[in-house]
C-alpha positions as CSV (number, residue, x, y, z in Angstrom):
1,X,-27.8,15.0,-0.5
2,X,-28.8,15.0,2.9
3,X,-25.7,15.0,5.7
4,X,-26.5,11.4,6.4
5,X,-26.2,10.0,3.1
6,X,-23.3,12.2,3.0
7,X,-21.5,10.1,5.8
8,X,-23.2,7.1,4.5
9,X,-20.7,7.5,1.5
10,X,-17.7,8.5,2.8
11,X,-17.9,5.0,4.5
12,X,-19.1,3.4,1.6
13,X,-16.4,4.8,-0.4
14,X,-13.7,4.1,1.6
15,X,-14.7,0.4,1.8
16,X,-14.6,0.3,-2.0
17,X,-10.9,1.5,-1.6
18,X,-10.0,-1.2,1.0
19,X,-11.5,-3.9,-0.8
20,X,-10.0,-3.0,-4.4
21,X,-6.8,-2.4,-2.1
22,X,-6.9,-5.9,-0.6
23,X,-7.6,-7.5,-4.4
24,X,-4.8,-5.8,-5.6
25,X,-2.3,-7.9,-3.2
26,X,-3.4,-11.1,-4.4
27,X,-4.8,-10.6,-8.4
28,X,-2.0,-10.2,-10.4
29,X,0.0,-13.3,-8.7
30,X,-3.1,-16.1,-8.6
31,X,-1.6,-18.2,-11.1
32,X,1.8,-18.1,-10.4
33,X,1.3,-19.2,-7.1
34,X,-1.2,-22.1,-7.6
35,X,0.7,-23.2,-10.7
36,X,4.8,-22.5,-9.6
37,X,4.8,-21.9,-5.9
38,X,2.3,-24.8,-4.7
39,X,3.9,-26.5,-8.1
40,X,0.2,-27.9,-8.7
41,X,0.3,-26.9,-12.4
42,X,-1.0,-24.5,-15.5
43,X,-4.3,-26.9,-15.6
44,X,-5.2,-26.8,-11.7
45,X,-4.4,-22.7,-12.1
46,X,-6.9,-22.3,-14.9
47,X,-9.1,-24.2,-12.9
48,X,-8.8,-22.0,-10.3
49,X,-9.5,-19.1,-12.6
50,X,-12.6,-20.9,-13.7
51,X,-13.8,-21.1,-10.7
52,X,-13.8,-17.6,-9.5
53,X,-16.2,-17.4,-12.6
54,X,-18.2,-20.2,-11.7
55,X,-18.9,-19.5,-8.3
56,X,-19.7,-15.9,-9.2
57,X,-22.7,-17.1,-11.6
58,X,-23.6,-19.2,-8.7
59,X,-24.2,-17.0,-6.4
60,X,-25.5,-14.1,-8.1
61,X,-28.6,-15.0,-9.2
62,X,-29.6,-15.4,-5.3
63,X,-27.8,-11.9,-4.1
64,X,-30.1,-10.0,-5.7
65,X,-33.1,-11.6,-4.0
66,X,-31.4,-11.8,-1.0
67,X,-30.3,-8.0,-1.2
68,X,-34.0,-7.0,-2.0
69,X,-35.1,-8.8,1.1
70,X,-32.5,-8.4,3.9
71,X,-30.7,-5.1,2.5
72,X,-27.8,-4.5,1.1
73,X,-25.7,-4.3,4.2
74,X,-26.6,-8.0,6.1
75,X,-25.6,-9.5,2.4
76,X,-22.4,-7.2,2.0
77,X,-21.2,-8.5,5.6
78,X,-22.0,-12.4,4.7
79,X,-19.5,-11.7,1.6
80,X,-16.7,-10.3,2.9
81,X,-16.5,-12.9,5.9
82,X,-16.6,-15.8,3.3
83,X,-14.0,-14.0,1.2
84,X,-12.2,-13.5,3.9
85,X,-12.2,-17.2,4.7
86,X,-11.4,-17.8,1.4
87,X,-8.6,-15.9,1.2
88,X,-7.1,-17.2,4.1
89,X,-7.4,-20.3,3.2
90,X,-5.9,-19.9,-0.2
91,X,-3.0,-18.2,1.5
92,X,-2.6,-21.8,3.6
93,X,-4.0,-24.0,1.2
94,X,-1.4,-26.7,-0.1
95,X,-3.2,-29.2,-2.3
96,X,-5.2,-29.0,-5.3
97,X,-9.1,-29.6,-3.5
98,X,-8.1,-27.1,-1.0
99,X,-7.0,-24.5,-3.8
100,X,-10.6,-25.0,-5.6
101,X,-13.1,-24.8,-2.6
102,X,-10.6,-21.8,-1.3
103,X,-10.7,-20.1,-4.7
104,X,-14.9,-20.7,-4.7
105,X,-15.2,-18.6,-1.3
106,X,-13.1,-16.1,-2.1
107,X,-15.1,-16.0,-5.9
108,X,-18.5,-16.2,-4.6
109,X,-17.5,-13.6,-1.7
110,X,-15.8,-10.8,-4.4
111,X,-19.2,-11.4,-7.0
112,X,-21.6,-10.8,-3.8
113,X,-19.9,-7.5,-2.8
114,X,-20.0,-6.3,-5.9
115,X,-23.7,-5.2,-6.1
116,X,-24.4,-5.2,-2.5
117,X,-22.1,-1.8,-2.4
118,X,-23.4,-0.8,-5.2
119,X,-27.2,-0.9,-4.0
120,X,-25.7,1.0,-0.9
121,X,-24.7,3.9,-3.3
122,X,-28.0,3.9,-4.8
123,X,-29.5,4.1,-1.3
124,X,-27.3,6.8,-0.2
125,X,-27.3,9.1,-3.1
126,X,-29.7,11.5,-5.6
127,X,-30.2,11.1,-8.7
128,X,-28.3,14.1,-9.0
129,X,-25.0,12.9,-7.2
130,X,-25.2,9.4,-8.4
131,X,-23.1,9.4,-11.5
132,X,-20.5,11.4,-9.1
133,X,-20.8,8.9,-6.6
134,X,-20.5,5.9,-9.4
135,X,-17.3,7.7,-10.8
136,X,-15.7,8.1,-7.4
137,X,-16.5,4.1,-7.1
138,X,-14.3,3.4,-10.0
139,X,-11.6,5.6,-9.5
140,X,-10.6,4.3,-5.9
141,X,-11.1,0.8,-6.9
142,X,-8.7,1.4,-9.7
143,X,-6.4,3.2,-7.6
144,X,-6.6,0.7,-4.7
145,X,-5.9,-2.2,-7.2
146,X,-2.6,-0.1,-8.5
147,X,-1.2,0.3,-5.0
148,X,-1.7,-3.0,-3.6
149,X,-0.4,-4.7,-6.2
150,X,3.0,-2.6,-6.2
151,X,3.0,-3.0,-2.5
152,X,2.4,-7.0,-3.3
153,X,5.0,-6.9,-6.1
154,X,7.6,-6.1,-3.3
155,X,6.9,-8.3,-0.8
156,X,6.5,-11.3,-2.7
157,X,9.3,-13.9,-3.8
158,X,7.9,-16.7,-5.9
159,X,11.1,-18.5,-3.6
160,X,9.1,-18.5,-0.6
161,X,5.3,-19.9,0.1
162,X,5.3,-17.8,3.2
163,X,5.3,-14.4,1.3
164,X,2.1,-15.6,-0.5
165,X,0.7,-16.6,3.0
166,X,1.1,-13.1,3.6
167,X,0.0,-11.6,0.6
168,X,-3.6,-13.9,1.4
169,X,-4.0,-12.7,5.0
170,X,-3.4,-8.6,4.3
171,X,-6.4,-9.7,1.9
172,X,-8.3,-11.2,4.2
173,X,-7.6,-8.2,7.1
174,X,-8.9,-5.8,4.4
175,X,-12.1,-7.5,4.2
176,X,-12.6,-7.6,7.5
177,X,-11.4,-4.0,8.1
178,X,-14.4,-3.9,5.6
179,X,-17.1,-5.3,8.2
180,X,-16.0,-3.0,10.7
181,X,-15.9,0.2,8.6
182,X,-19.6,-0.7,6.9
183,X,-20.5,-1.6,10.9
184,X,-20.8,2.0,11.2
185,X,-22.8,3.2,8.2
186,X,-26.6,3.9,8.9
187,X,-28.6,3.6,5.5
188,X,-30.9,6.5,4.7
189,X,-33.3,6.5,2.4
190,X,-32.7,7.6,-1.3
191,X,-35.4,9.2,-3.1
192,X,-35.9,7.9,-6.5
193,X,-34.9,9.0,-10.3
194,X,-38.2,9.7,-12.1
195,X,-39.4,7.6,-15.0
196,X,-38.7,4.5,-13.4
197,X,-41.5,1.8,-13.1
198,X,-43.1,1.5,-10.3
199,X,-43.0,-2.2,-8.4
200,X,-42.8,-4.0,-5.4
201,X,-39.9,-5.2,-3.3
202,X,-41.4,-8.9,-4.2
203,X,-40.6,-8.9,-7.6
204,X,-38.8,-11.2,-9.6
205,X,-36.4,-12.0,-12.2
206,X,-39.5,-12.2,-14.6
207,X,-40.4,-8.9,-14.0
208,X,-36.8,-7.6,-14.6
209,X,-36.9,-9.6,-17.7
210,X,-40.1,-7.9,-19.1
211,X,-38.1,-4.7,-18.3
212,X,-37.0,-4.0,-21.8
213,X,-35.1,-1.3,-21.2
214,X,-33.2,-3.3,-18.8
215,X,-33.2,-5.9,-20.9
216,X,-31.5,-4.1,-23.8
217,X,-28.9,-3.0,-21.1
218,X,-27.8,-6.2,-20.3
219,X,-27.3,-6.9,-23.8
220,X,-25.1,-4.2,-24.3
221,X,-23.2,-4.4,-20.6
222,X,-22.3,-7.9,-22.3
223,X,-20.6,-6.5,-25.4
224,X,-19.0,-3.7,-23.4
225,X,-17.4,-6.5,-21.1
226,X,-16.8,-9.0,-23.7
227,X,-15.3,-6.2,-25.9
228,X,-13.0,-4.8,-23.5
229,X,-12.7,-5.9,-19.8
230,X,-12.5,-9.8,-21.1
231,X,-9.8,-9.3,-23.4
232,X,-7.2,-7.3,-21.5
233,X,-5.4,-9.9,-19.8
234,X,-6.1,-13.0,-22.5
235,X,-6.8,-12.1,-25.9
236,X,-5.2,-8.7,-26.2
237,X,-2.4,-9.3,-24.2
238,X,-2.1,-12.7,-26.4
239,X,-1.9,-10.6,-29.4
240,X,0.4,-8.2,-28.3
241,X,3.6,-10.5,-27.6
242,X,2.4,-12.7,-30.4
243,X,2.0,-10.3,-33.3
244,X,2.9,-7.4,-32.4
245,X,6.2,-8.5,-30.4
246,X,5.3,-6.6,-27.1
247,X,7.8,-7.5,-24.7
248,X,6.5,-8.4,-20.9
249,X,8.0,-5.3,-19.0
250,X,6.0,-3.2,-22.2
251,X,3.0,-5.4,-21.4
252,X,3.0,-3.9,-17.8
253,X,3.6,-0.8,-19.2
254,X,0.6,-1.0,-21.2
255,X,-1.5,-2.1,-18.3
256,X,-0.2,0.8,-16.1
257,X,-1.7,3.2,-18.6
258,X,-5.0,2.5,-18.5
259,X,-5.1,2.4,-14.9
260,X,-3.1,6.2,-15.4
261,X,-5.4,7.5,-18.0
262,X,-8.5,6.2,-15.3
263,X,-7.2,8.5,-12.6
264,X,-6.2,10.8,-14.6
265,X,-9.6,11.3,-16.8
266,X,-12.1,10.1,-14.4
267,X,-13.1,13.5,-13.4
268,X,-12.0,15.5,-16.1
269,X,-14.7,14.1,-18.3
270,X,-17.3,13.7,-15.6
271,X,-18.7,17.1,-15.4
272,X,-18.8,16.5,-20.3
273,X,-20.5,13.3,-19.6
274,X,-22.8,14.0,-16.9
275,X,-24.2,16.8,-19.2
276,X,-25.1,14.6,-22.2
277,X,-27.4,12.1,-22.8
278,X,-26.4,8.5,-21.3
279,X,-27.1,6.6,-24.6
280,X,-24.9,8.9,-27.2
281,X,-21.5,8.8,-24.2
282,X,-21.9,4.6,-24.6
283,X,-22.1,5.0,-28.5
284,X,-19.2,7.8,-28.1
285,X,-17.3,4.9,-26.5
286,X,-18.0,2.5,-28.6
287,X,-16.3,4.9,-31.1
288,X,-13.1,5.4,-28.7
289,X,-12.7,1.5,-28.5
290,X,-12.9,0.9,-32.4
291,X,-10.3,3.6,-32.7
292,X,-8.3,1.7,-30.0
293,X,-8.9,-1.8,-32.1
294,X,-7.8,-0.1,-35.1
295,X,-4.6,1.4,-33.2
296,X,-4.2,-2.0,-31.9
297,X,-4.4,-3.4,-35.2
298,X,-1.4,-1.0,-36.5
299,X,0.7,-2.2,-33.9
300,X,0.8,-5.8,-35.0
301,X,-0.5,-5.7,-38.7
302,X,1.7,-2.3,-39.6
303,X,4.6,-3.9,-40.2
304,X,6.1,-0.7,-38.6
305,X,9.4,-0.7,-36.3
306,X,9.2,-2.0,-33.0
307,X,9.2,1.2,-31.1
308,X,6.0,2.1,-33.0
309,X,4.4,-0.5,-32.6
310,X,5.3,-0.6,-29.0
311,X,3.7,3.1,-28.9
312,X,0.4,1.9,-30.6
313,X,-0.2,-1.3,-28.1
314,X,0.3,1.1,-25.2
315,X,-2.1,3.6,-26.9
316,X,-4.6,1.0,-27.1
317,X,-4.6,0.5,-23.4
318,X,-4.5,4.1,-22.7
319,X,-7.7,4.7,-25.1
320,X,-9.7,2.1,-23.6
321,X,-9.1,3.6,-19.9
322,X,-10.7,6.9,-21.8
323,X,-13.7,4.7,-22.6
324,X,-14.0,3.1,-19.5
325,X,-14.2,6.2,-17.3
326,X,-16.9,7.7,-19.3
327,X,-19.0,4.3,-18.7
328,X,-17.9,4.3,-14.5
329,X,-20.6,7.4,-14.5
330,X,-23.0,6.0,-17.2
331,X,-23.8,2.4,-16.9
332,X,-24.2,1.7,-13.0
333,X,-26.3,4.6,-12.4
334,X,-28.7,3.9,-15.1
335,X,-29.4,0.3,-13.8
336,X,-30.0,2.0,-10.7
337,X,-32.4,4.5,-12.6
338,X,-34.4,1.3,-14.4
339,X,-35.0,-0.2,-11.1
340,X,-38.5,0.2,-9.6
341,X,-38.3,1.1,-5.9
342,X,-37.1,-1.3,-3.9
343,X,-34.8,-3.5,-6.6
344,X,-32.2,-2.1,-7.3
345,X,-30.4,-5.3,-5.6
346,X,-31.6,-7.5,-7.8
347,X,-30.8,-5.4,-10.8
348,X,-27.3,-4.8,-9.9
349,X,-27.2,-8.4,-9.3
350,X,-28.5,-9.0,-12.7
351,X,-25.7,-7.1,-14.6
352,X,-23.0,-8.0,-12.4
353,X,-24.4,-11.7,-13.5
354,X,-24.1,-10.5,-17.0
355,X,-20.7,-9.0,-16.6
356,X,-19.5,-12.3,-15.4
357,X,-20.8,-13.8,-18.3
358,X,-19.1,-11.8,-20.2
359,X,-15.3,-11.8,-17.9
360,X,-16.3,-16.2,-18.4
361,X,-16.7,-15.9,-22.4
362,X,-14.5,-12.8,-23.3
363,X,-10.9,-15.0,-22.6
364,X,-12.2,-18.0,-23.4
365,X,-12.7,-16.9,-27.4
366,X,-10.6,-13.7,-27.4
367,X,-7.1,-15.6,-25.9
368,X,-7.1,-18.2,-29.0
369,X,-7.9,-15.9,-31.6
370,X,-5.4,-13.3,-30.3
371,X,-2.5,-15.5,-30.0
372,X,-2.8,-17.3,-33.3
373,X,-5.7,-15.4,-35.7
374,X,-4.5,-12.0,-35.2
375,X,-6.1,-10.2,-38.4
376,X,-9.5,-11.8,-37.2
377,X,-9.2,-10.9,-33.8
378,X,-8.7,-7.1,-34.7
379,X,-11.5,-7.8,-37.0
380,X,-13.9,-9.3,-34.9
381,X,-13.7,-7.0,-32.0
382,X,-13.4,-4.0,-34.1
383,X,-17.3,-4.4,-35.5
384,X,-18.2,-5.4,-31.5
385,X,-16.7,-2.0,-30.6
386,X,-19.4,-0.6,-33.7
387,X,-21.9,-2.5,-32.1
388,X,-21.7,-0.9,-29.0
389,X,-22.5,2.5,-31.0
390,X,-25.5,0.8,-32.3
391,X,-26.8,-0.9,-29.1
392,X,-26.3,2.4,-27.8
393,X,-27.7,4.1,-29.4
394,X,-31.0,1.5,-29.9
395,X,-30.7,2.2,-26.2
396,X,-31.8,5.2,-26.0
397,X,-35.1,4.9,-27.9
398,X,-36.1,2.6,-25.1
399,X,-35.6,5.2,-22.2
400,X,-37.5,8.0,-20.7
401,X,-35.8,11.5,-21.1
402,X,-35.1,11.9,-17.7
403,X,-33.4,8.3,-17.5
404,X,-31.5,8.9,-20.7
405,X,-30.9,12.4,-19.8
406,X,-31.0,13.4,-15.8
407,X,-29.2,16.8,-16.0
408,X,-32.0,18.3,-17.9
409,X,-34.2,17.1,-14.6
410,X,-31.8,19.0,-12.3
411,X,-31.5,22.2,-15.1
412,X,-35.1,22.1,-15.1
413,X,-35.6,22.3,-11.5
414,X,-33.2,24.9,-10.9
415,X,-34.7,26.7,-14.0
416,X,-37.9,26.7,-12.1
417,X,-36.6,27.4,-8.5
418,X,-34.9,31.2,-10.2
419,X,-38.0,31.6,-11.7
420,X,-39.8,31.4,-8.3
421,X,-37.4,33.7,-6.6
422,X,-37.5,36.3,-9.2
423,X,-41.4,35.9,-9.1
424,X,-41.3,36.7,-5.1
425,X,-38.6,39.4,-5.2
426,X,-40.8,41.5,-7.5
């Protein structure tokens, strides 16, 4: 990495913090404000859930063109502004149309930012660096998401609109803090991962779609999001005070330690998952997560005591932060890696577009089955975690070794380089 793309992602990184940092002010408390504080109901704040999902697979499907055209960083500044709006506004907003057009900016301005920084950590990294870079992504966005909402949790009181207000702007100064921060960055060029196609900045979403490698990706980035990410705070949650008789401050508990086993693993298993083969760590988390469904499963089918059962929810939890911290390094830097030169906006695009798909669906089916069909639910989402091992694994047989497998590009290179010294020395 040169020392350009170097400084490039400090600044990248540090926006990823702010922006996480900002979200994490405002995420936790959307729907008691829209539904107790503005007192405009539990229906107008599911709507306003819905429409963060909404305007995110709006929107997508035109960032990616838009990032191939103009570049990442003209498209990241367009999104924070409107979230920023949007943000604002939400903070002021006092009736129900306001709340929905509010909530739409602010949704369409989070999904847009999503793969614009991620194109700009393709852009400023190697394929050597880039599941390091990926991994550092995730672990400040988890981190910035923890400390601003415990900062939020003690400055708001549901008693007084005003501390929402605030709450609203600190988001919206974060984003803008943003612009300034990305105002500095100058993009260098990345080199490119070999084995990926080569193409043309002009292509399209039917050329991504004849990608079948890509294809198969996005298949299983749906499962992985549907499995996991869209059940945490509907489904599984749902399950846990209904059948396993997880009590709310437990619940919080539960959510703390994933975000603890995140920070805690991230890098410990970067330097084990970086040395395997992309397609067998998806398929090993797959495993993980069944184990987690299983453990899950114990804790309100096991018919043990309380504290037990209390121990296996949080478990769960805790084993899907494992999984998801071996992905942070996996999954974004292989979309990257299937890109052909030039698209790896629209790619990102494409699987952020998936993952919403997936964030849209996920509570939708799993929050109904885990409050009332709780051996079904465990069920269900236990054979999607086995199907994640499979797709995985099917995965694979669609890559090139140096996609599925970059280390050995980098051992091989440095292999050569000794053997070129020692050649010259004697």
């Amino acid at each position: 990495m040169t020392r350009a793309m170097g400084a490039a992602m400090r600044r990248i990184h540090v926006g990823n913090a702010l922006s996480a940092f900002g979200l994490g002010f405002t995420v936790p408390y959307l729907y008691v404000y829209v539904a107790q504080v503005r007192g405009l109901g539990a229906v107008t704040a599911g709507l306003v859930l819905a429409v963060f999902a909404v305007a995110a697979l709006i929107v997508l499907p035109f960032a990616g063109r838009a990032i191939v055209r103009r570049g990442p960083l003209p498209v990241l500044f367009a999104a924070l502004v409107t979230a920023a709006v949007g943000a604002l506004s939400l903070g002021l907003a006092s009736n129900a149309t306001t709340v929905l057009l509010s909530a739409a900016a602010l949704g369409a301005g989070q999904a847009v930012m999503q793969p614009a920084l991620a194109t700009m950590i393709v852009d400023c990294s190697t394929s050597e660096t880039r599941s390091r870079a990926f991994a550092m992504q995730f672990f400040l966005q988890n981190l910035g998401l923890g400390v601003g909402g415990l900062i939020g949790g003690h400055l708001v009181d549901t008693t007084d609109a005003s501390s929402f207000t605030v709450l609203f702007a600190i988001e919206a100064a974060m984003f803008l803090l943003l612009v300034v921060v990305m105002a500095t960055v100058r993009m260098p060029h990345s080199p490119k991962i070999g084995g990926a196609p080569a193409g043309s900045t002009k292509g399209s979403w039917k050329q991504l779609l004849g990608n079948r490698a890509m294809v198969q990706l996005c298949v299983l980035g749906f499962v992985l999001f549907f499995a996991c990410y869209g059940q945490f705070e509907s489904g599984l949650s749902a399950y846990g005070v209904e059948a396993a008789g997880i009590s709310t401050s437990a619940l919080g508990t539960a959510l703390a330690a994933n975000t603890a086993m995140i920070v805690v693993a991230q890098f410990a298993v970067l330097k084990f998952v970086e040395r395997r083969r992309r397609s067998r760590v998806i398929a090993a988390v797959g495993i993980i997560w069944a184990v987690a469904w299983i453990t899950a499963g114990y804790a309100g089918l096991g018919h043990g005591s309380q504290t037990m059962a209390t121990a296996a929810f949080i478990s769960t939890y805790a084993l899907f932060g494992l999984g998801e911290a071996m992905l942070s390094p996996t999954v974004a830097p292989l979309v990257a890696d299937l890109a052909p030169s030039g698209m790896a906006g629209q790619y990102n695009s494409a699987f952020a577009l998936v993952k919403q798909l997936a964030l849209a669906v996920g509570p939708a089916i799993g929050g109904p089955m885990g409050a009332s069909l709780h051996t079904p639910y465990i069920v269900t989402f236990l054979l999607f975690s086995v199907g994640i091992t499979f797709l995985a694994l099917r995965l694979g047989q669609q890559l090139t070794a140096i996609q599925d497998h970059p280390w050995r590009a980098k051992s091989r290179v440095v292999a050569m380089g000794g053997a070129h010294q020692e050649s010259v020395a004697a």
